[in-house]
C-alpha positions as CSV (number, residue, x, y, z in Angstrom):
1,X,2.3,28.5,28.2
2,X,4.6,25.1,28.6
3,X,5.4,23.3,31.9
4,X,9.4,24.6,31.1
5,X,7.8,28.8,30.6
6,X,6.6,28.2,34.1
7,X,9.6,27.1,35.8
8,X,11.7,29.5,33.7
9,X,9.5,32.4,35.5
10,X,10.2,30.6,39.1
11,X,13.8,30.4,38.4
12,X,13.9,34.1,37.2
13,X,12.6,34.6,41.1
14,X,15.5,32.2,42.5
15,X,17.4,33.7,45.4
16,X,20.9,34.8,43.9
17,X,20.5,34.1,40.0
18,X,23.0,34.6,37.8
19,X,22.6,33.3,34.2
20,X,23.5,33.6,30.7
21,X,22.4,35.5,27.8
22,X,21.1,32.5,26.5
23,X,22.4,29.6,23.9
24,X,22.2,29.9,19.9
25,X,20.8,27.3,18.0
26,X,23.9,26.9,16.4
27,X,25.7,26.6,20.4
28,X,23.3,23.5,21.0
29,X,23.3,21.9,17.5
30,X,27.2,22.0,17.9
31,X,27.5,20.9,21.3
32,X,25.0,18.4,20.2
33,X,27.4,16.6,17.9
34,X,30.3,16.6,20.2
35,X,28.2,15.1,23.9
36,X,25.1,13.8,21.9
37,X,21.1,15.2,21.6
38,X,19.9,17.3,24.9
39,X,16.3,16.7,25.7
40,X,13.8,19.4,24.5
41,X,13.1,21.2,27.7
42,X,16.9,21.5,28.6
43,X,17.4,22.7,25.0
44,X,14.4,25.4,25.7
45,X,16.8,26.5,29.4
46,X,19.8,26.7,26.8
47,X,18.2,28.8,24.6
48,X,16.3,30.9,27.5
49,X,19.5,31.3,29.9
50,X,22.1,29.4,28.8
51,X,23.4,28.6,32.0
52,X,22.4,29.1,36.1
53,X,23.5,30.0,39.5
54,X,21.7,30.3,42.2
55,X,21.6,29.5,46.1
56,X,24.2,26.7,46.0
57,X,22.8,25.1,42.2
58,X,24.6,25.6,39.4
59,X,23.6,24.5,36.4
60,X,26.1,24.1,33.1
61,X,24.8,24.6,30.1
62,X,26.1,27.2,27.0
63,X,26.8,30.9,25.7
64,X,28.2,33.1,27.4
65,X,29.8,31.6,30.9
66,X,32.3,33.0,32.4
67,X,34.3,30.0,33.9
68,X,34.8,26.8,31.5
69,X,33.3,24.8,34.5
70,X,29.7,26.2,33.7
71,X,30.1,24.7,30.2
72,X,28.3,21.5,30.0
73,X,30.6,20.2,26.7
74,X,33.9,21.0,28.7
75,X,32.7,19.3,32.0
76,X,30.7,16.3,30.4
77,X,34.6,16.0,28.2
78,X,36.1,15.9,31.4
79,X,33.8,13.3,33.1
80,X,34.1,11.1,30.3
81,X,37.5,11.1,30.1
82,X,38.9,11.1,34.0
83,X,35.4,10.3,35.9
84,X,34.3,7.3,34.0
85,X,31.5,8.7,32.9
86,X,29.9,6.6,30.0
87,X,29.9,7.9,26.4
88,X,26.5,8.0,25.8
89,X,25.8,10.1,29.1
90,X,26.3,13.9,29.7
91,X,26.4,15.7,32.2
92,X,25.1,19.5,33.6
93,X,24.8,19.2,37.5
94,X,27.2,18.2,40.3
95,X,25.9,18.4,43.6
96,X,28.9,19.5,45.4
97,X,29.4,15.4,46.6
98,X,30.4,14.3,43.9
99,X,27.1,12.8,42.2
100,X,26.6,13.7,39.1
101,X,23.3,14.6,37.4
102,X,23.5,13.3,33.3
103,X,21.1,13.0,30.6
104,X,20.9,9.5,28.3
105,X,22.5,10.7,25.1
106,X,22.5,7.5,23.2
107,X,19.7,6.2,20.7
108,X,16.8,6.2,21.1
109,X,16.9,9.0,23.5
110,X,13.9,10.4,23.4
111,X,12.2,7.0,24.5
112,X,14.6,7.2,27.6
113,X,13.5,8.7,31.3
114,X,16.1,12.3,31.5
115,X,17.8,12.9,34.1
116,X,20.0,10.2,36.2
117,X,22.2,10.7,39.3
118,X,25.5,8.9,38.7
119,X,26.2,8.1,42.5
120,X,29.6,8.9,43.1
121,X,29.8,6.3,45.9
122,X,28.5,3.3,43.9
123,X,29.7,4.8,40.4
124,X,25.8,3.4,39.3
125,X,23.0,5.1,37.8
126,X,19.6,5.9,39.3
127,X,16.8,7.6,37.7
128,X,15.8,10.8,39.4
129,X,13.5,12.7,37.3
130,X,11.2,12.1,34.5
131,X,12.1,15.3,32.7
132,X,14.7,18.5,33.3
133,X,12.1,20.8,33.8
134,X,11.4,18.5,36.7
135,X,14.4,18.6,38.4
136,X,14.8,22.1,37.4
137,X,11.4,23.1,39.4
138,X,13.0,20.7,42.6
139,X,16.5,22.7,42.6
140,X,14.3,26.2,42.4
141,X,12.1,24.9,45.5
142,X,15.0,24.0,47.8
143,X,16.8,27.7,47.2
144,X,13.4,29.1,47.7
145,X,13.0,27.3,51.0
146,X,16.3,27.4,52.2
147,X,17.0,31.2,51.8
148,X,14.0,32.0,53.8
């Protein structure tokens, strides 16, 4: 079983979940060419659930989503164009304040740390997790905690 199987069984527990069928390859190889290569273990949630809601998280991603703003091509579009987001960045989590949560799509991205809040504030980037699966399993724990 891999670290992302775990977490995927957590977030199947979250308070509230809603998610999507799931992602086709050919979803994430196009999306891919448009926004630039995911990292494995958010490729693996793509493919798993496509996208996710729970207890004040929501996660964009692929599939089937019912609202373009759960799309993680359409919103990392978006953030490029009007929210000075760079090029080689894209985006799958806003935390309601305006910070954005983006993976390094340029080269060389699988030598890069994943995920990065783009402070809204500041408009800089600071490194926040070492992988998705990571942040993933810290977004699961503060639904779990808070809905108690």
């Amino acid at each position: 079983m891999s670290e992302f199987d775990e977490t995927a069984r957590r977030l199947r527990q979250a308070p509230g979940l809603e998610t999507g069928g799931g992602a086709t390859e050919t979803e994430i190889r196009e999306a891919e060419a448009l926004i630039g290569a995911f990292p494995s273990d958010y490729r693996d949630f793509l493919r798993e659930f496509g996208w996710a809601m729970f207890y004040g998280s929501v996660i964009t991603g692929l599939g089937d989503a019912p609202y373009r703003w759960l799309n993680v091509v359409t919103v990392t579009l978006s953030e490029r164009a009007e929210g000075g987001l760079s090029e080689v960045m894209a985006t799958f989590y806003n935390d309601g304040g305006g910070n954005l949560f983006c993976f390094y799509t340029g080269p060389h991205a699988d030598d890069e740390p994943t995920v990065y809040c783009l402070e809204h504030e500041q408009r800089q980037l600071v490194l926040e997790h070492a992988s998705f699966t990571e942040f993933l399993e810290e977004r699961i724990q503060r639904a779990t905690e808070s809905s108690a």
